[in-house]
TORKOL-4160 file (C-alpha; in steps of 0.2 Angstrom, whole numbers, padded with zeros to 4 digits, m for minus):
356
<pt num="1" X="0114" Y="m0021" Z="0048"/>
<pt num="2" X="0100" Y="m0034" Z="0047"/>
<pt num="3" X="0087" Y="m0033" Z="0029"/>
<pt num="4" X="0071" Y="m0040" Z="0030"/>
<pt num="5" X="0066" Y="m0050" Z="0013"/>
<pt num="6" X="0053" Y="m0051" Z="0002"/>
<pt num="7" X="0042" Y="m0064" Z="0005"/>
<pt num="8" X="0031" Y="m0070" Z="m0007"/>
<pt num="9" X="0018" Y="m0083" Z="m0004"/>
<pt num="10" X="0006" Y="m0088" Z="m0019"/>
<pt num="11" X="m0013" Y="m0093" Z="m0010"/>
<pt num="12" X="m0031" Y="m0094" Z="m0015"/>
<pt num="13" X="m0042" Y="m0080" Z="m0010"/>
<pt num="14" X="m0053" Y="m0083" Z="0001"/>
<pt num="15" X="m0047" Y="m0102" Z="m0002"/>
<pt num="16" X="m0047" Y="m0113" Z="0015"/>
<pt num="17" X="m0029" Y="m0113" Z="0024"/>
<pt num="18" X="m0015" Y="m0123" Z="0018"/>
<pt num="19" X="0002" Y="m0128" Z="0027"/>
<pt num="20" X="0011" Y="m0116" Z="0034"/>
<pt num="21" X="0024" Y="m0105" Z="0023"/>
<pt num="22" X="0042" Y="m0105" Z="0031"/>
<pt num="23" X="0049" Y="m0086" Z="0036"/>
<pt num="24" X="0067" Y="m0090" Z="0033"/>
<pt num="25" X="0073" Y="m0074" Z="0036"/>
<pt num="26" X="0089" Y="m0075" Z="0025"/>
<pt num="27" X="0085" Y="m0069" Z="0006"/>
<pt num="28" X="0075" Y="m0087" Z="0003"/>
<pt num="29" X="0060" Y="m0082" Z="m0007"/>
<pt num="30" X="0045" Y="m0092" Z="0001"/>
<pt num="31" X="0032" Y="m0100" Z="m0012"/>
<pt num="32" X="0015" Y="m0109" Z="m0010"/>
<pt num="33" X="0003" Y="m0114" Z="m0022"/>
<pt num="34" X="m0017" Y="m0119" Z="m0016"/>
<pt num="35" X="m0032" Y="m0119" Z="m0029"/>
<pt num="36" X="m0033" Y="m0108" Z="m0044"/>
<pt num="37" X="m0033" Y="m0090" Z="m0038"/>
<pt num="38" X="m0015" Y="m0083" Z="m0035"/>
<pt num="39" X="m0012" Y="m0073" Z="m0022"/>
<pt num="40" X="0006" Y="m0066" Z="m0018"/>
<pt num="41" X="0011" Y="m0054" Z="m0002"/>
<pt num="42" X="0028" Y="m0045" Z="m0006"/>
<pt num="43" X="0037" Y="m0034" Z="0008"/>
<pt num="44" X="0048" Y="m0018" Z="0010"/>
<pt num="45" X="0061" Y="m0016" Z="0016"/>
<pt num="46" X="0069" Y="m0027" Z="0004"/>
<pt num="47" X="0089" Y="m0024" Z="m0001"/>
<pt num="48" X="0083" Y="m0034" Z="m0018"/>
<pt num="49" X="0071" Y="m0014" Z="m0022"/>
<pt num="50" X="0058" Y="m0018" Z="m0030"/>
<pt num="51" X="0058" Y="m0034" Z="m0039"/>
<pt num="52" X="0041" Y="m0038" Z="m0037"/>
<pt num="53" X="0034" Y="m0023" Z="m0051"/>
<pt num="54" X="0052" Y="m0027" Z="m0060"/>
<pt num="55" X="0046" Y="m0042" Z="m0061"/>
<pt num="56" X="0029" Y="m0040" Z="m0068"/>
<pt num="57" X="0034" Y="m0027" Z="m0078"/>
<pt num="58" X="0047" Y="m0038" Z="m0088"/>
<pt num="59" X="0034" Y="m0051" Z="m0091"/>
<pt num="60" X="0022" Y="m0040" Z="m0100"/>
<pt num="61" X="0019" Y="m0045" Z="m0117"/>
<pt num="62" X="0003" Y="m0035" Z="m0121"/>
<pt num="63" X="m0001" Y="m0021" Z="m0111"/>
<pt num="64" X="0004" Y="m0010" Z="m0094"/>
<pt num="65" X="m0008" Y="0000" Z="m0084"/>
<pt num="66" X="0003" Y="0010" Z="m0070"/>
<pt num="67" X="m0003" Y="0022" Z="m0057"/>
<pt num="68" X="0010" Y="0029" Z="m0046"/>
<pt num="69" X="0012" Y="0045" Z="m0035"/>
<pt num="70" X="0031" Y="0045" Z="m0037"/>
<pt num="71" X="0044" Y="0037" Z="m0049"/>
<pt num="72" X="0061" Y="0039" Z="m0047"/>
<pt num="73" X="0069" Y="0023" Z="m0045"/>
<pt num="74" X="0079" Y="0019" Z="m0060"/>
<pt num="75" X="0077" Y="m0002" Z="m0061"/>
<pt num="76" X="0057" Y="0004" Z="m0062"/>
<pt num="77" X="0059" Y="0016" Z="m0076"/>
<pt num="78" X="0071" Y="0006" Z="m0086"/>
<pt num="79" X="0062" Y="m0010" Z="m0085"/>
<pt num="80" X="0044" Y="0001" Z="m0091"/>
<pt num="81" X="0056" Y="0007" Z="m0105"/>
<pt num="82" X="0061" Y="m0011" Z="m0111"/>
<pt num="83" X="0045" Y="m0016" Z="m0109"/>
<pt num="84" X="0040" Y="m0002" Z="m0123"/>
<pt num="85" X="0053" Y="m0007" Z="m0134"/>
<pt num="86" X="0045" Y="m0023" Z="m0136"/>
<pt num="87" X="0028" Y="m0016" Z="m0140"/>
<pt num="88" X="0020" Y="m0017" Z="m0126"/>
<pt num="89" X="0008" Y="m0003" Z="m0123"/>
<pt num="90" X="0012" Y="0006" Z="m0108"/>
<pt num="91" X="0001" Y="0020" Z="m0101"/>
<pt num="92" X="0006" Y="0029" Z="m0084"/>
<pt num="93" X="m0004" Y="0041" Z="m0074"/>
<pt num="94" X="0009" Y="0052" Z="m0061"/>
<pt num="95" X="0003" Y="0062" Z="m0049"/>
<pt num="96" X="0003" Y="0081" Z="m0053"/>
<pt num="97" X="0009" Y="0089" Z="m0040"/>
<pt num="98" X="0024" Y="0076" Z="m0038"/>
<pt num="99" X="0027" Y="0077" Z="m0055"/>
<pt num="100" X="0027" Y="0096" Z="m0055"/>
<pt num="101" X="0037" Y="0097" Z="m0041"/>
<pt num="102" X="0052" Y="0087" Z="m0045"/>
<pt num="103" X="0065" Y="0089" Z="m0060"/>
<pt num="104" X="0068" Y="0072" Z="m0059"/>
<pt num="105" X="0052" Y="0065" Z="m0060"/>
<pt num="106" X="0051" Y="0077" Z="m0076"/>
<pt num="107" X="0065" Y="0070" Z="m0082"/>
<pt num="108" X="0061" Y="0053" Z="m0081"/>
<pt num="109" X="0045" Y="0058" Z="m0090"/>
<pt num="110" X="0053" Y="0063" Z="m0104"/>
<pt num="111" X="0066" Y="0047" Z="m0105"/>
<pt num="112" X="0049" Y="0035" Z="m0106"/>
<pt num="113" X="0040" Y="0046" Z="m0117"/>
<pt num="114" X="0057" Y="0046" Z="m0128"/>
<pt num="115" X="0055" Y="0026" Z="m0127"/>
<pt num="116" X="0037" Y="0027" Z="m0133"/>
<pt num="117" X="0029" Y="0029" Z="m0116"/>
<pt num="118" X="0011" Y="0038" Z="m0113"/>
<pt num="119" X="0012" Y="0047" Z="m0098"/>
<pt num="120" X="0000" Y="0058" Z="m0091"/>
<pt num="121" X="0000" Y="0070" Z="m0076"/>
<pt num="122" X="m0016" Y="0066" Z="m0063"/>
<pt num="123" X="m0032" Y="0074" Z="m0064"/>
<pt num="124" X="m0034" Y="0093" Z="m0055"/>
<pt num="125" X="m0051" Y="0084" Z="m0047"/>
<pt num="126" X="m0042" Y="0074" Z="m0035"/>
<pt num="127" X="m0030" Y="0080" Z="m0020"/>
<pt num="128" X="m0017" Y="0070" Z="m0026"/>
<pt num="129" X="m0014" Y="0057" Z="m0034"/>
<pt num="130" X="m0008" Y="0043" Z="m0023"/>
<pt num="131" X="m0010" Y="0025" Z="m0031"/>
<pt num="132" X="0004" Y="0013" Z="m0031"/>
<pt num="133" X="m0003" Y="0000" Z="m0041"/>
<pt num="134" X="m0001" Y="m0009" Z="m0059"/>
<pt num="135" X="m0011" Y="m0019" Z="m0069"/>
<pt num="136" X="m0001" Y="m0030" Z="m0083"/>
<pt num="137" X="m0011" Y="m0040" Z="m0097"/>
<pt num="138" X="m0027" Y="m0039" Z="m0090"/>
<pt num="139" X="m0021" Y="m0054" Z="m0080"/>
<pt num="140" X="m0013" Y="m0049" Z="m0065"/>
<pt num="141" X="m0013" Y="m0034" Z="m0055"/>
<pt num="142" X="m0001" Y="m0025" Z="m0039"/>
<pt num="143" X="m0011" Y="m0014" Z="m0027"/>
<pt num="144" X="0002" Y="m0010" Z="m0013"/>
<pt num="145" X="0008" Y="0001" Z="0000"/>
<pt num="146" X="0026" Y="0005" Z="m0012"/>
<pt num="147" X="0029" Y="0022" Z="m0022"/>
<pt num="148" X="0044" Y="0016" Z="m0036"/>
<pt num="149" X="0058" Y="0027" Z="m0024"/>
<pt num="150" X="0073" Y="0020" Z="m0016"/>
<pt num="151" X="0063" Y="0020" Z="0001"/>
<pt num="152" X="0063" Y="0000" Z="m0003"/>
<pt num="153" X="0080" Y="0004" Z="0008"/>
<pt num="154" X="0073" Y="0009" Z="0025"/>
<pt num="155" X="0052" Y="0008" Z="0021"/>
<pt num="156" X="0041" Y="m0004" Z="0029"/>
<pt num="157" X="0030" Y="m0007" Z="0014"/>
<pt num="158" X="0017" Y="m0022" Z="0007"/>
<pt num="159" X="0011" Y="m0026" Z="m0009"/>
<pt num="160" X="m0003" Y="m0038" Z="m0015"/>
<pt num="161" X="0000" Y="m0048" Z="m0033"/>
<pt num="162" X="m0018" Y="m0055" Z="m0037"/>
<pt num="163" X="m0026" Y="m0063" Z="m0052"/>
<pt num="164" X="m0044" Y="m0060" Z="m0047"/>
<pt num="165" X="m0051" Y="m0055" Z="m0065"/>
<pt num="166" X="m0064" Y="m0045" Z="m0057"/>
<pt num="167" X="m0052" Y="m0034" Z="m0045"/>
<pt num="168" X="m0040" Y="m0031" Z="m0062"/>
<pt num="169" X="m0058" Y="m0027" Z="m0072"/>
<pt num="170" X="m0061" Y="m0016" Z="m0061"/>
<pt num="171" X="m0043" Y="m0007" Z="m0057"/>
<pt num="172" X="m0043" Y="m0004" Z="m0076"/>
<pt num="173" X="m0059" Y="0002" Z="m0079"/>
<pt num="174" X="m0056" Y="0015" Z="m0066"/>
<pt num="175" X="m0037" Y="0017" Z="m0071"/>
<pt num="176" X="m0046" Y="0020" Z="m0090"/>
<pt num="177" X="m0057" Y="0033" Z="m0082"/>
<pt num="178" X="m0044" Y="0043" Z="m0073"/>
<pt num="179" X="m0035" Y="0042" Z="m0090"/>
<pt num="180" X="m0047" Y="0054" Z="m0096"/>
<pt num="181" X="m0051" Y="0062" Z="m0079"/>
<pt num="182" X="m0034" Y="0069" Z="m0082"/>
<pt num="183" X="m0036" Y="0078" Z="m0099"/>
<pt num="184" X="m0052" Y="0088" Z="m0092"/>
<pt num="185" X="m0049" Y="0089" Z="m0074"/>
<pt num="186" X="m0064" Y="0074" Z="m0070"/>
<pt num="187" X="m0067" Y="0064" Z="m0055"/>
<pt num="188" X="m0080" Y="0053" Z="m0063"/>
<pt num="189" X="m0079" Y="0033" Z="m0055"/>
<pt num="190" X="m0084" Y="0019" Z="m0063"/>
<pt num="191" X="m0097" Y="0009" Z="m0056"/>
<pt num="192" X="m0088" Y="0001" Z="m0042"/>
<pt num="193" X="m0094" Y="m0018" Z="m0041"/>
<pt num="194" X="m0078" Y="m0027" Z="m0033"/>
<pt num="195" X="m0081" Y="m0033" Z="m0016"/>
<pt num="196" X="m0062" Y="m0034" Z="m0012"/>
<pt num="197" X="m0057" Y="m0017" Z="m0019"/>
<pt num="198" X="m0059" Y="0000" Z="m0009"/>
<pt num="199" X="m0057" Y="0019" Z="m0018"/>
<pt num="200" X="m0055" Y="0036" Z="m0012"/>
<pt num="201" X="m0064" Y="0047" Z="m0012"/>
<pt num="202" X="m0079" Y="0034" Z="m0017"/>
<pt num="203" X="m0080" Y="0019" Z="m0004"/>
<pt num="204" X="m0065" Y="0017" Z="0005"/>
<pt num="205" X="m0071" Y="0025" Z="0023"/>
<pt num="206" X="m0085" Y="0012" Z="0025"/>
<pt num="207" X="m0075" Y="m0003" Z="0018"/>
<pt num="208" X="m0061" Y="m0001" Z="0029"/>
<pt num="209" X="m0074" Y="0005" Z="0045"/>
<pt num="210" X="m0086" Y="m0013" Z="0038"/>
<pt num="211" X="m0070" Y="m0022" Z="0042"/>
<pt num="212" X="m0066" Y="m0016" Z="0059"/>
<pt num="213" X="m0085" Y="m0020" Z="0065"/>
<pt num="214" X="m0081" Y="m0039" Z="0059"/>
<pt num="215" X="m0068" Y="m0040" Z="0071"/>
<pt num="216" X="m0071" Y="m0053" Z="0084"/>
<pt num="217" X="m0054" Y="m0055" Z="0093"/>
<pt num="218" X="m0039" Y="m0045" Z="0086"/>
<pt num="219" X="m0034" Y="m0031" Z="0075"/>
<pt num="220" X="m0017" Y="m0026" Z="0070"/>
<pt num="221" X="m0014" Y="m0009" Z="0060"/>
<pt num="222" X="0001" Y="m0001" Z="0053"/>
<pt num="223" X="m0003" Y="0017" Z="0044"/>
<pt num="224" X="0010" Y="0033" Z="0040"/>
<pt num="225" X="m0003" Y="0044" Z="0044"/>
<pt num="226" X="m0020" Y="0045" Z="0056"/>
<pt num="227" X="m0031" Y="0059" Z="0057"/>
<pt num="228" X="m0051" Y="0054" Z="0053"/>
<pt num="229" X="m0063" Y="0051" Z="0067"/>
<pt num="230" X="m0072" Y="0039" Z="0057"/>
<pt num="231" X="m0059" Y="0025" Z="0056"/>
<pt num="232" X="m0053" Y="0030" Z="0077"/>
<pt num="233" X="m0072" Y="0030" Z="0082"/>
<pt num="234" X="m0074" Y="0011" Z="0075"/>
<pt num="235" X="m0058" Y="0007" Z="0084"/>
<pt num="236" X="m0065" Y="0013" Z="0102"/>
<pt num="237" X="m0079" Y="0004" Z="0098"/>
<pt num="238" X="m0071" Y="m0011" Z="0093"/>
<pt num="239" X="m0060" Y="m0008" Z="0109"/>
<pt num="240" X="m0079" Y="m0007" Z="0119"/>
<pt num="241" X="m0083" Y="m0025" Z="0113"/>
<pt num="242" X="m0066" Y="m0031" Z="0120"/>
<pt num="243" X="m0056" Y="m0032" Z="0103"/>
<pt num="244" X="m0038" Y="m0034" Z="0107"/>
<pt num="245" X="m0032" Y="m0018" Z="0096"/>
<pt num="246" X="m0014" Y="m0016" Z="0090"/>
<pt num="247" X="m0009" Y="0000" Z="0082"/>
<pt num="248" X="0009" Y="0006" Z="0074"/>
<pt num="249" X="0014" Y="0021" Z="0066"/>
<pt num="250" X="0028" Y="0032" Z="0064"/>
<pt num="251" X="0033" Y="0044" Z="0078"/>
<pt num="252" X="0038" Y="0057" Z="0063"/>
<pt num="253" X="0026" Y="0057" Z="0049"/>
<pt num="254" X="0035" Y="0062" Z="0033"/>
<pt num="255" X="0024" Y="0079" Z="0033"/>
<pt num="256" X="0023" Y="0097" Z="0035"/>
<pt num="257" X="0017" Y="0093" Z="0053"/>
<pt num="258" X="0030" Y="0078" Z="0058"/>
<pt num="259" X="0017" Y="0075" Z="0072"/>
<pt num="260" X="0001" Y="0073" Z="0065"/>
<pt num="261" X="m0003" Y="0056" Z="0071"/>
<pt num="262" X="m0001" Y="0062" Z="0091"/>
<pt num="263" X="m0017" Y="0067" Z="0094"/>
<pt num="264" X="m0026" Y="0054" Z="0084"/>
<pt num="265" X="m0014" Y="0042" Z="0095"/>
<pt num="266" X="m0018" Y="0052" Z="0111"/>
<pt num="267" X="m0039" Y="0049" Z="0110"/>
<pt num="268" X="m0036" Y="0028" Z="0107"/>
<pt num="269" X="m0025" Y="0026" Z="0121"/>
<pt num="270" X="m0038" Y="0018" Z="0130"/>
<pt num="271" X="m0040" Y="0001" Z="0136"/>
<pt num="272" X="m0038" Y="m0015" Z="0125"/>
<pt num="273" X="m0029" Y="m0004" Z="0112"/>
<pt num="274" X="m0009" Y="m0005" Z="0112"/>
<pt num="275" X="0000" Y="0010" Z="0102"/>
<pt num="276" X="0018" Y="0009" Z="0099"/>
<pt num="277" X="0028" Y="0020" Z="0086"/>
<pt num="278" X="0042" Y="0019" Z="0075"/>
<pt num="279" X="0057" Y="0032" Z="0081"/>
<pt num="280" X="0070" Y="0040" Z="0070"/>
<pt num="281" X="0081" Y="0038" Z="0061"/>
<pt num="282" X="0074" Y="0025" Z="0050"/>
<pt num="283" X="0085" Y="0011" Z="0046"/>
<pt num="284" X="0081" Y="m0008" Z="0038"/>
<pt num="285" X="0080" Y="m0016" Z="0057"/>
<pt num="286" X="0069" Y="m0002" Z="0062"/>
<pt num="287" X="0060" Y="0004" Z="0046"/>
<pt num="288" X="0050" Y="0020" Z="0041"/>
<pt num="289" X="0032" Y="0015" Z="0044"/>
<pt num="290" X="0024" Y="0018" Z="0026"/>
<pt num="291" X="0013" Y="0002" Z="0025"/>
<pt num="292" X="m0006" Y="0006" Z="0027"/>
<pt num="293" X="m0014" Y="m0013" Z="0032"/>
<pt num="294" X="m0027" Y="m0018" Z="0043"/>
<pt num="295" X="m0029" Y="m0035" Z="0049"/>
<pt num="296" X="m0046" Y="m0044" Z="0059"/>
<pt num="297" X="m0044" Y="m0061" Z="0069"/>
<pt num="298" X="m0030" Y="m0065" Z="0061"/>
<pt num="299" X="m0036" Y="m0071" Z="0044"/>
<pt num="300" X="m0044" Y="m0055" Z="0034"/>
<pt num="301" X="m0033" Y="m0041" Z="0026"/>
<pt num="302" X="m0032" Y="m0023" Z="0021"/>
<pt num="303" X="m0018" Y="m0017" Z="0009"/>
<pt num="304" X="m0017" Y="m0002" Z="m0001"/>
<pt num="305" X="m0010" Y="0016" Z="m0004"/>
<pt num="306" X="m0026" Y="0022" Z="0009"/>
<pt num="307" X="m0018" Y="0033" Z="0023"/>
<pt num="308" X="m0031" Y="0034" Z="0037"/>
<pt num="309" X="m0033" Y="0053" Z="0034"/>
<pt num="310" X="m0046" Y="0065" Z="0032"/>
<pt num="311" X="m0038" Y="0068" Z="0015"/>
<pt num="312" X="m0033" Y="0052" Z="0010"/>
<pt num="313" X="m0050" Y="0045" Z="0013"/>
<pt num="314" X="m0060" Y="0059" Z="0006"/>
<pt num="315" X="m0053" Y="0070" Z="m0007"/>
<pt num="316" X="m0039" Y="0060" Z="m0015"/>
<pt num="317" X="m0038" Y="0046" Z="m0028"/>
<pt num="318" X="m0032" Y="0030" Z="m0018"/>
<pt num="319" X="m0035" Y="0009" Z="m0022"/>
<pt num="320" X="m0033" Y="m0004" Z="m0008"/>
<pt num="321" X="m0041" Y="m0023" Z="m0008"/>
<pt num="322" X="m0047" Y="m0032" Z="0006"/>
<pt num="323" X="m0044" Y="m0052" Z="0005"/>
<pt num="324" X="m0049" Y="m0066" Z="0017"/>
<pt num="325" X="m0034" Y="m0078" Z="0018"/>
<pt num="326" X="m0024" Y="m0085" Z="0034"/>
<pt num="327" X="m0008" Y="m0088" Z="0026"/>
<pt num="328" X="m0007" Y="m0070" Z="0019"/>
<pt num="329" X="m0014" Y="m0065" Z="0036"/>
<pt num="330" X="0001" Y="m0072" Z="0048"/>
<pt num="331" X="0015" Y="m0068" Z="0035"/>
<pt num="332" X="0008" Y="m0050" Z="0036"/>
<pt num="333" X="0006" Y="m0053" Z="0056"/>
<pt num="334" X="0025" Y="m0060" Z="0055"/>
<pt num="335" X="0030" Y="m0042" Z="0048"/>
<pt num="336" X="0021" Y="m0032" Z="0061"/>
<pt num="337" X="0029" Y="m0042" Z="0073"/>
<pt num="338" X="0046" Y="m0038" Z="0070"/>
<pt num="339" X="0044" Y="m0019" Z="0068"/>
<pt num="340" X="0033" Y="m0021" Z="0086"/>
<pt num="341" X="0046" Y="m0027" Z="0094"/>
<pt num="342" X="0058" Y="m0011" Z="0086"/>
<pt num="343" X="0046" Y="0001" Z="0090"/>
<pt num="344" X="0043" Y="0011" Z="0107"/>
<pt num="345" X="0028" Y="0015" Z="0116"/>
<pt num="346" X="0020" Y="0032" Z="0114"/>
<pt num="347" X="0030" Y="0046" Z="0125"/>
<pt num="348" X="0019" Y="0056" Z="0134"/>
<pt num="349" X="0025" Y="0073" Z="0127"/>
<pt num="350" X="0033" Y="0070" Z="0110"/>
<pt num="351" X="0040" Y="0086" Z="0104"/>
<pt num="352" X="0046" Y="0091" Z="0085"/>
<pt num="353" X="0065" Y="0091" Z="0090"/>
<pt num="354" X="0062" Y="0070" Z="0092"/>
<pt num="355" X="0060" Y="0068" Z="0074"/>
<pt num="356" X="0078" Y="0079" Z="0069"/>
């Protein structure tokens, strides 16, 4: 069985376009260094779990802002309980739902409050809860597609390191809010001032809408679930001013309904727009679609925890960031090539018993 790797390369956002990263393919770690600004892309599936917020975490020396919908990955939760053994603060919002839901979440919830730990269950204001993304020392911050489970296994999943101070301002600032959100049952927002970072249920339907009318030649998605209008009515229209469109998703969405994407998927099979999706089972050649990016022309990005949803977008609490750069760009495309090439073209008449 074949494992696709992490891939990390280290750019300049929105800096001008570098040499071009090698895709080894074969467990080699891919680095590259332009300006000031750092900018890493990490990937799912990845047989390594989740080095990349290991590896963050284990270098926190002062402080750790972590807002996750699941955690039940052990490397995670032991490497936050080391890092609060060596005094560094480390606050974690959960969602509430999850959490309430699952004895082992629960359980975990007491081993790192045990180890010093504060952990607080989501605010009743949102939805959910559905962040995956970290800030560590006020110096560099994840937003990312991953929840801290073993999906790393079988999970097509991407992740964005940045060191942007004002996306990490602002993440904190929001994270701070949602802190005391949870204690009252809030939904206040921060001003939100960031022109690379999207939140639900504030601003992330015109960002992500804003960045398919800048398309001029391509787009390539990949999303679990797809159900507003308002992202699929910019899609038609962007099909209408002959943008090539590519869209992937699973064919069994992880939910109540394992076919919710159909219909969606049904109204933008029209002409310039390709739909494959992902069929079961899962495996690391074929993964699980779970990554929610969006990429224009080749050179500008969307990554984040943002499902296309009527949910997600409106009523939950998500984080995403848009970034201009044509390294990170192709190393995403790179990705989406290989689960295109794994994945089938819509059937005309999917029925629940193809996602058993």
């Amino acid at each position: 069985m074949k494992f696709f790797i992490l891939l990390v390369l280290v750019v300049s956002l929105g800096c001008k376009k570098g040499s071009q990263p090698d895709s080894l393919g074969n467990g080699t770690n891919t680095n590259q260094q332009v300006g000031n600004d750092e900018l890493q892309i990490f990937f799912g599936p990845n047989p390594q779990g989740h080095i990349a917020f290991v590896n963050l975490i284990n270098s926190a020396q002062k402080s750790i802002n972590l807002s996750m919908f699941r955690l039940t990955e052990n490397s995670d939760v032991q490497a936050l309980i080391a890092a609060s053994k060596r005094q560094v603060k480390v606050e974690i919002i959960l969602d509430r739902e999850a959490t309430q839901a699952s004895s082992v979440i629960q359980k975990i919830v007491v081993d790192l409050k045990n180890a010093g730990v504060e952990v607080k269950e989501s605010t009743t204001g949102f939805s959910i809860t559905h962040e995956k993304a970290m800030s560590i020392d006020g110096t560099t911050a994840i937003i990312s597609t991953m929840n801290m489970t073993m999906g790393f296994r079988t999970t097509r999943d991407v992740g964005v390191i940045t060191k942007d101070l004002d996306v990490i301002s602002e993440f904190n600032a929001v994270f701070e809010a949602d802190w005391i959100n949870a204690d009252n049952g809030g939904i206040y927002t921060p001003p939100l001032t960031s022109e690379k970072l999207l939140w639900s249920p504030n601003n992330s339907t015109s960002k992500l809408t804003g960045l398919i009318r800048e398309s001029t030649k391509t787009i390539d998605l990949q999303v679990e679930n797809f159900t507003n209008d308002n992202i699929s009515n910019a899609l038609i229209a962007a099909a209408g001013r002959n943008i090539q469109i590519r869209i992937l998703t699973p064919l069994c969405s992880l939910n109540p309904n394992p076919l919710l994407n159909i219909p969606t998927l049904k109204k933008l099979s029209i002409g310039n727009i390709q739909i494959k999706v992902m069929p079961n089972p899962a495996t690391a050649q074929a993964p699980y679609i779970h990554a929610k990016t969006l990429t224009v022309d080749r050179i500008k990005s969307y990554v984040g925890s943002i499902n296309f949803s009527n949910n997600s977008l409106n009523s939950a609490r998500e984080v995403g960031i848009i970034f201009k750069n044509q390294d990170a760009a192709e190393l995403i495309r790179t990705e989406f090539e290989k689960d295109w090439i794994q994945a089938i073209v819509l059937p005309i008449d999917p029925q629940p018993a193809d996602c058993l």
